[in-house]
Legacy VTK file of the C-alpha trace (Angstrom):
# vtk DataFile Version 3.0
C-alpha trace
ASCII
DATASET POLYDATA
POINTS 115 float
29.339 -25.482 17.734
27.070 -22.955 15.564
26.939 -19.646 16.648
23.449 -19.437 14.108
20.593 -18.913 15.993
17.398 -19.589 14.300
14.549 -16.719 14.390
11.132 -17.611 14.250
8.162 -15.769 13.667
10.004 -12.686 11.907
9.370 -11.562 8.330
11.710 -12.038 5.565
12.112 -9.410 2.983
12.458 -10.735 0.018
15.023 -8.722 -2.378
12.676 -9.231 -5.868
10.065 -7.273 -3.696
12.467 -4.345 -3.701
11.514 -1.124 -5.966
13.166 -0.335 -8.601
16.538 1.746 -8.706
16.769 5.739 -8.685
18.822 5.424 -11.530
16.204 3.312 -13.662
13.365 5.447 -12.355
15.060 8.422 -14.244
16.150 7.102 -16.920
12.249 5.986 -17.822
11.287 9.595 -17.089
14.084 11.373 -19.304
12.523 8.472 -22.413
9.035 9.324 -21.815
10.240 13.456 -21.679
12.279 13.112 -25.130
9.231 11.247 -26.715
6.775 13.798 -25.834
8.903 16.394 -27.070
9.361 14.830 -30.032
5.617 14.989 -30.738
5.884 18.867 -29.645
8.717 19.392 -32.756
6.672 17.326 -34.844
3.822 19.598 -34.203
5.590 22.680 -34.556
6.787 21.248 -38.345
3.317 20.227 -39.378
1.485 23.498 -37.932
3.938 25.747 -40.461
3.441 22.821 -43.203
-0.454 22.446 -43.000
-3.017 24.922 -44.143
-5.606 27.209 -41.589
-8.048 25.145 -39.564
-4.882 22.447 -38.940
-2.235 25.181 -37.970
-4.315 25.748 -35.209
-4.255 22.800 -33.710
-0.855 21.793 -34.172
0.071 25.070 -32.512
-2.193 24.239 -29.460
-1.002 20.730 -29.524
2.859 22.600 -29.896
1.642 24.691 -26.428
0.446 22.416 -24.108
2.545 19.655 -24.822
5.462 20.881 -22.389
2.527 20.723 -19.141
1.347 17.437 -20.177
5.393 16.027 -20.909
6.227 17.022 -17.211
3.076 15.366 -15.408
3.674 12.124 -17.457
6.899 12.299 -16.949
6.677 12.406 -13.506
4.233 10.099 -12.935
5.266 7.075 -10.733
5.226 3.781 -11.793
3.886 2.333 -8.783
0.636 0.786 -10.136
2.656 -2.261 -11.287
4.603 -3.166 -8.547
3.762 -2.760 -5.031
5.631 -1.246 -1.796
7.309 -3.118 0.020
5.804 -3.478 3.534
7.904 -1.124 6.079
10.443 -2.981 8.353
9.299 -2.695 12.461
11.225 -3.214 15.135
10.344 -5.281 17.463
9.468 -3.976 20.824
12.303 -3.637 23.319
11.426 -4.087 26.919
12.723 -1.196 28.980
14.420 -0.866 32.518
12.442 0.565 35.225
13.820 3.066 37.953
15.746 0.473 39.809
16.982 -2.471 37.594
16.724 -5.321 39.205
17.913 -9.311 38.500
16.138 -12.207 37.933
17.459 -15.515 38.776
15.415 -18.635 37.099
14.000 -20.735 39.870
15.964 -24.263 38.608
14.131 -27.391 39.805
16.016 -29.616 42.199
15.855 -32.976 40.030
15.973 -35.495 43.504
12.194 -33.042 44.592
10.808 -35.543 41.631
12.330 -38.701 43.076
11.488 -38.322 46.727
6.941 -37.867 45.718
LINES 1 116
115 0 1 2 3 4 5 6 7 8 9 10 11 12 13 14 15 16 17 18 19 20 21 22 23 24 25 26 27 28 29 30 31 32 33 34 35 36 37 38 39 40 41 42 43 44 45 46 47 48 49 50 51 52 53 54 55 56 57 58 59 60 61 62 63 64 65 66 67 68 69 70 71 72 73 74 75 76 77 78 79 80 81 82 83 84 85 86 87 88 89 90 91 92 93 94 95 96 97 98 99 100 101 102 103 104 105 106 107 108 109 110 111 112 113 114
């Protein structure tokens, strides 16, 4: 005799439908941080390499390239894979004030036979 009982009409969540790992979610971020950063050294070199009207730049690109390395590197990933949908429970009945018993009404198989 099974003791599996077969539930219909609930939702399966599927595990491939999962979001990624905390783990791989930071590990992405620290990448795109170190790349960005990167760029910012690479700016700092060039701006004391380059002549006048480039310095500039690199030195503004040198600046603001910490703000924009945080909000990119924080951005979520989310676009290209969707949430899963929320589990809810399903709705339990509740007991009133006095709890009572119900006995199912069995049908007396010879009513059948004597119509």
């Amino acid at each position: 005799m099974s003791r599996h009982r077969e539930r219909t009409g609930e939702t399966v969540i599927s595990v491939t439908s999962a979001q990624p790992g905390r783990s791989e979610d930071l590990d992405s971020r620290i990448v795109r941080y170190a790349w960005m950063m990167s760029i910012r050294i690479g700016c700092f070199i060039a701006a004391v390499l380059t002549p006048s009207p480039w310095r500039w730049l690199f030195v503004v690109g040198a600046i603001a390239l910490p703000y924009f390395a945080v909000v990119l590197a924080n951005a979520h990933q989310s676009s290209t894979q969707p949430a899963a949908d929320p589990y809810v429970a399903p709705v339990r009945p509740s007991i009133g004030e006095r709890p009572t018993v119900v006995v199912p009404q069995e049908e007396d198989p010879r009513a059948d036979t004597e119509k």
